[in-house]
C-alpha positions in Angstrom: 0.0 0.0 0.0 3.1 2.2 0.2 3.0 3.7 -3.8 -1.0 4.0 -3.0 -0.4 6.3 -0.5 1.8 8.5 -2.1 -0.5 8.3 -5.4 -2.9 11.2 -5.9 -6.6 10.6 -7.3 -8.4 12.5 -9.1 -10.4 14.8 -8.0 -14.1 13.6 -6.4 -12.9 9.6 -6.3 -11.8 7.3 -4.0 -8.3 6.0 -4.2 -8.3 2.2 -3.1 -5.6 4.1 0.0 -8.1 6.1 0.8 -10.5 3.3 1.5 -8.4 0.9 2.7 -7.4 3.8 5.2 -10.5 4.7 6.0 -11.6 1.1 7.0 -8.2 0.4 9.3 -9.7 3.9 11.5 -13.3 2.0 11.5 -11.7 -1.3 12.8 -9.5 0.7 15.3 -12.4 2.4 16.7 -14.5 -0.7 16.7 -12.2 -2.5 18.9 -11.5 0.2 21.1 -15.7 0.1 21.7 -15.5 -4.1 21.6 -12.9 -4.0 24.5 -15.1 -1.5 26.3 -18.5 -3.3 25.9 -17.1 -6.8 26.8 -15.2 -5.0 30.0 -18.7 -3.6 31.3 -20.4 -7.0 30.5 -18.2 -9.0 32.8 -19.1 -5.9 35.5 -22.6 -6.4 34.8 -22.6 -9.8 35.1 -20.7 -10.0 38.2 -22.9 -7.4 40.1 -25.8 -9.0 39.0 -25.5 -11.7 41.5 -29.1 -11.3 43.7 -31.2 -10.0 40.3 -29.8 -13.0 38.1 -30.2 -16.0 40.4 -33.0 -18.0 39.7 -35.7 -19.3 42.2 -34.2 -21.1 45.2 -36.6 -24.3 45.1 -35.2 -25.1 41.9 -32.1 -24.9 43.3 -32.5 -26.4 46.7 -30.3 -29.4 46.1 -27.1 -27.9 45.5 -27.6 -26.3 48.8 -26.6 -29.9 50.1 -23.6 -30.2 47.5 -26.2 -32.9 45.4 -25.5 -31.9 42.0 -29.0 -34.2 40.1 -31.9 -35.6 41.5 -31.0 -39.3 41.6 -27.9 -38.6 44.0 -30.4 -37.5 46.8 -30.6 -39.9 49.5 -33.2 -40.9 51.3 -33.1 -38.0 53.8 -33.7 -35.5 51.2 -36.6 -36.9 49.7 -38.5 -33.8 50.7 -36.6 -31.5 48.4 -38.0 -31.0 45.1 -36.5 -33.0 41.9 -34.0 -30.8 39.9 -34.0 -30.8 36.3 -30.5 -31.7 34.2 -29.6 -28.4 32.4 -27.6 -29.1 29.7 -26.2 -27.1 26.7 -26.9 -23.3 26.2 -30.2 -24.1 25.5 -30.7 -25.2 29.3 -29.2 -22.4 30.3 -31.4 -20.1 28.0 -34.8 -22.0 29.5 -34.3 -22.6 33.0 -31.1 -19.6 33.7 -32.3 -17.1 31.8 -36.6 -17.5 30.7 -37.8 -19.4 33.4 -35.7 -17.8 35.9 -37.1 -14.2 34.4 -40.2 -15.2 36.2 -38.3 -13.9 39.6 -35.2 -12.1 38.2 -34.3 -9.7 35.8 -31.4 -11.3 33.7 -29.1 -9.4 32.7 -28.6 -11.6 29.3 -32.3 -10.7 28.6 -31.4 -6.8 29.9 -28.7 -6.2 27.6 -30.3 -6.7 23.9 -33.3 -5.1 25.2 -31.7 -1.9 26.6 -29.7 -2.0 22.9 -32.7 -2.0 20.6 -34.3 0.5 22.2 -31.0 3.0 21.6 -31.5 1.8 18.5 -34.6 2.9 17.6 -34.2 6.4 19.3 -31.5 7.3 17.3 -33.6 6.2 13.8 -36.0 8.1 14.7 -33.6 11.3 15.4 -33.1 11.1 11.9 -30.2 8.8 12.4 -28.5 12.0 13.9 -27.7 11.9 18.0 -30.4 13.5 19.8 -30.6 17.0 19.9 -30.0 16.9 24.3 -28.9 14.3 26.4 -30.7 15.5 29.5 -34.0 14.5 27.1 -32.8 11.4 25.3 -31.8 9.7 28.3 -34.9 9.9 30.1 -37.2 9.8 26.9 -35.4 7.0 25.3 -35.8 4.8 28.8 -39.8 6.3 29.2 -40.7 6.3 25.7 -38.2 3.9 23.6 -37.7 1.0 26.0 -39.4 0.5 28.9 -42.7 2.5 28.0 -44.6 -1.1 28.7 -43.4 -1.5 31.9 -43.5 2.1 33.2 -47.3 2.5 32.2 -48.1 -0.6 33.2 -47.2 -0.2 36.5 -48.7 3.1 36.5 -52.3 1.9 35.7 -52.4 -1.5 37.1 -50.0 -1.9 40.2 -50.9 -0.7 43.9 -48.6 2.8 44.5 -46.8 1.7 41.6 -43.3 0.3 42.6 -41.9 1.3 38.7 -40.1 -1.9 39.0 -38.1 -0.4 35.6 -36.8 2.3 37.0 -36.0 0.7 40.0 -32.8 -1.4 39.2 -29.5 -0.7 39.0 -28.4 -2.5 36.3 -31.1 -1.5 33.8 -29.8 1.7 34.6 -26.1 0.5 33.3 -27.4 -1.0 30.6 -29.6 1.5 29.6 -26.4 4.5 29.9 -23.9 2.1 28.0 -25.9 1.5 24.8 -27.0 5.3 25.1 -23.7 6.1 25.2 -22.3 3.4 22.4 -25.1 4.0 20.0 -25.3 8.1 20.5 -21.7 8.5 20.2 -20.4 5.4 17.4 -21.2 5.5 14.1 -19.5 2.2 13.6 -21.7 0.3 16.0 -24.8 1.9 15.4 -24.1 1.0 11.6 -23.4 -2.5 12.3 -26.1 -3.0 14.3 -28.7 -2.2 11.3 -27.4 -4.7 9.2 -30.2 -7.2 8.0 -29.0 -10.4 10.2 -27.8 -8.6 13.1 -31.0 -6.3 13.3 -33.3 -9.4 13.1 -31.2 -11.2 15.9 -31.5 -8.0 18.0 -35.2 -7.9 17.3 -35.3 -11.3 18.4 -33.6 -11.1 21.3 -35.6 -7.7 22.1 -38.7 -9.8 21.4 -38.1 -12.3 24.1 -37.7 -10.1 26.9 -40.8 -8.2 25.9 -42.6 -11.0 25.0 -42.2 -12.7 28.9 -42.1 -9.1 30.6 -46.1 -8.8 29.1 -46.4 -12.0 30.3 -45.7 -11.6 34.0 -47.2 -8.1 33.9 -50.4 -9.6 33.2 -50.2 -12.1 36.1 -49.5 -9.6 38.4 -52.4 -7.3 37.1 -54.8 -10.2 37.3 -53.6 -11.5 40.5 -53.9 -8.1 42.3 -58.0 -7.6 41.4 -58.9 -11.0 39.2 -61.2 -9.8 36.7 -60.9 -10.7 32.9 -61.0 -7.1 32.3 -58.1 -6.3 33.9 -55.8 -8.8 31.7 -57.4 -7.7 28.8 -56.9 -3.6 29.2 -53.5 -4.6 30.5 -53.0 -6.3 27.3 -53.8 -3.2 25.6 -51.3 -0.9 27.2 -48.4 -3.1 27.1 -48.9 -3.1 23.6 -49.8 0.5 22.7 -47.7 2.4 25.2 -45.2 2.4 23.6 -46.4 3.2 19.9 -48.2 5.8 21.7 -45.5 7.7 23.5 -42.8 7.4 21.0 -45.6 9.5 19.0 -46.1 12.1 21.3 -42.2 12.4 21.7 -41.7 13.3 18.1 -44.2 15.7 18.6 -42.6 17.6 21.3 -39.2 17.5 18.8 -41.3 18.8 16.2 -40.6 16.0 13.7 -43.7 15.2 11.3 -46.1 12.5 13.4 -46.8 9.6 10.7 -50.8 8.3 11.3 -51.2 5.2 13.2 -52.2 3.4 10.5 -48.5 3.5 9.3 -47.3 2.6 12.6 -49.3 -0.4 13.4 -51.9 -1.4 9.8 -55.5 -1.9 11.3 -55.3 -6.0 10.9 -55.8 -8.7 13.1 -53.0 -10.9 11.7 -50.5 -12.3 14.2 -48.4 -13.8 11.7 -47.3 -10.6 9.8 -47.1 -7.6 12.7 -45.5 -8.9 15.9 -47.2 -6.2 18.2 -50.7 -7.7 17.0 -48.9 -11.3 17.9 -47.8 -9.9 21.0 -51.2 -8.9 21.9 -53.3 -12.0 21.4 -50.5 -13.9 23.2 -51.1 -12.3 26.2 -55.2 -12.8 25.8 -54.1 -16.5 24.6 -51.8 -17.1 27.7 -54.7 -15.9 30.2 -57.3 -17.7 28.8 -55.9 -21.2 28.6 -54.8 -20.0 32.4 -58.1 -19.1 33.5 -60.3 -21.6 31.6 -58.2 -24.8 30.9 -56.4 -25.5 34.5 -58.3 -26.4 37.8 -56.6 -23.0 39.0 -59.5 -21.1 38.8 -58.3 -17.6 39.4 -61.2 -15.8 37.9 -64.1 -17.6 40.1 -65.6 -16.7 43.8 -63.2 -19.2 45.5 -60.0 -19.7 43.7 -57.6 -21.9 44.0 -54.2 -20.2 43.1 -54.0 -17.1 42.1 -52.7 -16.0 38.1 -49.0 -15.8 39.4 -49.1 -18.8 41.6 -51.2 -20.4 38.5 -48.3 -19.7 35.9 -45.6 -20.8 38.4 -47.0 -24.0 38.2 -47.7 -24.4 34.8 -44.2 -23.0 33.7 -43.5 -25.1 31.1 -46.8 -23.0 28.7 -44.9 -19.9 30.3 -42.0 -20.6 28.1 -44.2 -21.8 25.5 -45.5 -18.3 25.2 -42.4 -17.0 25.4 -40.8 -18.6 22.8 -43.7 -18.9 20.0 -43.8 -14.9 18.8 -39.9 -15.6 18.9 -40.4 -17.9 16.2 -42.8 -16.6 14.3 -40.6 -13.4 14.0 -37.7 -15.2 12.6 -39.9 -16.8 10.3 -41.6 -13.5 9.6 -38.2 -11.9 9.2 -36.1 -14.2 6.8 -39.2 -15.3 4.6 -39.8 -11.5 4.0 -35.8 -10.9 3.4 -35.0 -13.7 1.2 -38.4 -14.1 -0.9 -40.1 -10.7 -0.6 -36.9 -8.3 -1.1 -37.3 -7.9 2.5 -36.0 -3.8 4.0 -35.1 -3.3 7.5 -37.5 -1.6 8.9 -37.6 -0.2 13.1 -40.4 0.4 14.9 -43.2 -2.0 15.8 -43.0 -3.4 12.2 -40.0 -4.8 12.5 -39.2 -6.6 9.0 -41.5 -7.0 6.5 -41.5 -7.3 2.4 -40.5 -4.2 -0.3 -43.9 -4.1 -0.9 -45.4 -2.6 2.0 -43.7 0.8 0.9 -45.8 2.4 3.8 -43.5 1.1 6.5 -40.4 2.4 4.9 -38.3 5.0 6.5 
């Protein structure tokens, strides 16, 4: 590259120094960031100890050093069988989504604290926002916790704001903020098609078992089949809803909420409309199809204590609009010209030219 560099080009191309050049400083700066994000991880996940761990009677038996179920001896029959985890997949489904039910993960915490930095600088215009005192707290209120926040707002007794009561969503949250306001290079590779839909994905799933457990709580607290349905409501539309009104008060042109969310009942093409009736499926089969009967005079268990013991349709739930996205995502990018597209929308086909940018 040494006669590149001292070659000039003429004037308004690129020389092939130039590029290569220009693609070293990217790399350079990309590591720098990769060494960062990896060293906060590791703090994350160290500090994370009492918020990550996953429900003591699952984990009763290694209290006693007994490792599986069948080395229990006959003084421990008492203690409750422990399932083999094995793989990353274990880890995934009883670590990280089963354990969600009383934790907060910080593997589930991390992509969905990045998407929603994401999406509030595309909708600056792919510019940083104009002040950080305002993007820090809109992007947490209106970008990526707006479900959570209003939820607990309408439908939780003097509203605890379990989202903005954590220490390490507040990490999380400030570390993408900071990555995504301030990198172009990591803003830039996280729109690209495969990485986007993974993100998606793995935003999905924490949204997808936060709505969820919000709706046990709601029902549990006053069990009334109105409750889980309004509740389904605003976990959905919060957050539509008060990304609109934000763009409003930065005077960007609102777009009509037929182009944020199409009036259609299909769960297979829009994932907020698959969110929804997941949440009304999940309660139903709850309420109607176990002997819990949390909606009568005299229930039995409660919604929570329902779900917990009917975990395994939990994960179920969780997992389904997980794979209906990827499905969603790479039949509409491989045989529909598929765009990337932010927002609720997530990735559809080139021909809905309504939900492009």
């Amino acid at each position: 590259f040494g006669s590149q560099r001292e070659t000039r080009c003429p004037r308004g191309k690129v020389c092939p120094a130039a590029r290569w050049h220009g693609a070293m400083a990217v790399q350079r700066r990309w590591r720098r960031w990769l060494v960062f994000i990896c060293a906060l991880l590791a703090l994350l996940w160290r500090d994370a100890g009492p918020q990550v761990s996953v429900d003591p009677s699952r984990t009763v038996a290694f209290a006693f050093g007994k490792a599986r179920s069948e080395e229990l001896t006959s003084e421990d029959d008492d203690l409750p069988e422990l399932p083999i985890k094995t793989g990353p997949l274990g880890w995934l489904h009883y670590d990280v989504i089963l354990a969600s039910r009383t934790s907060y993960p910080v593997a589930l915490m991390i992509g969905f604290t990045c998407y929603g930095n994401v999406l509030l600088r595309k909708e600056s215009g792919d510019k940083q926002y104009p002040s950080w005192i305002f993007g820090w707290l809109l992007g947490m209120v209106c970008y990526t916790y707006p479900g959570a926040i209003f939820s607990d707002l309408m439908f939780v007794s003097n509203a605890p704001q379990r989202a903005l009561s954590n220490d390490n969503i507040l990490w999380c949250f400030s570390f993408w903020y900071l990555v995504v306001q301030n990198s172009d290079a990591a803003y830039k590779f996280l729109q690209q098609k495969h990485v986007f839909v993974w993100l998606t994905t793995w935003w999905l799933a924490d949204a997808t078992r936060a709505s969820l457990l919000f709706l046990e709580r709601a029902v549990a607290e006053q069990p009334v089949f109105a409750r889980g349905v309004w509740q389904a409501f605003v976990w959905c539309g919060a957050g539509p809803v008060a990304r609109l009104i934000e763009k409003s008060i930065r005077g960007q042109p609102v777009p009509s909420l037929d182009k944020v969310q199409p009036n259609s009942l299909n769960f297979l093409k829009f994932p907020l409309i698959a969110m929804f009736w997941n949440m009304i499926f999940y309660m139903c089969v709850l309420a109607f199809f176990t002997d819990c009967g949390f909606l009568s005079t005299e229930p039995k268990l409660d919604m929570v204590q329902c779900a917990a013991a009917h975990e395994d349709f939990y994960g179920f739930c969780t997992y389904l609009p997980c794979v209906l996205h990827l499905c969603r995502a790479y039949w509409a990018m491989y045989s529909q010209g598929g765009v990337v597209i932010f927002g609720d929308g997530f990735c559809m086909g080139a021909r809905h030219e309504f939900l492009r940018k």
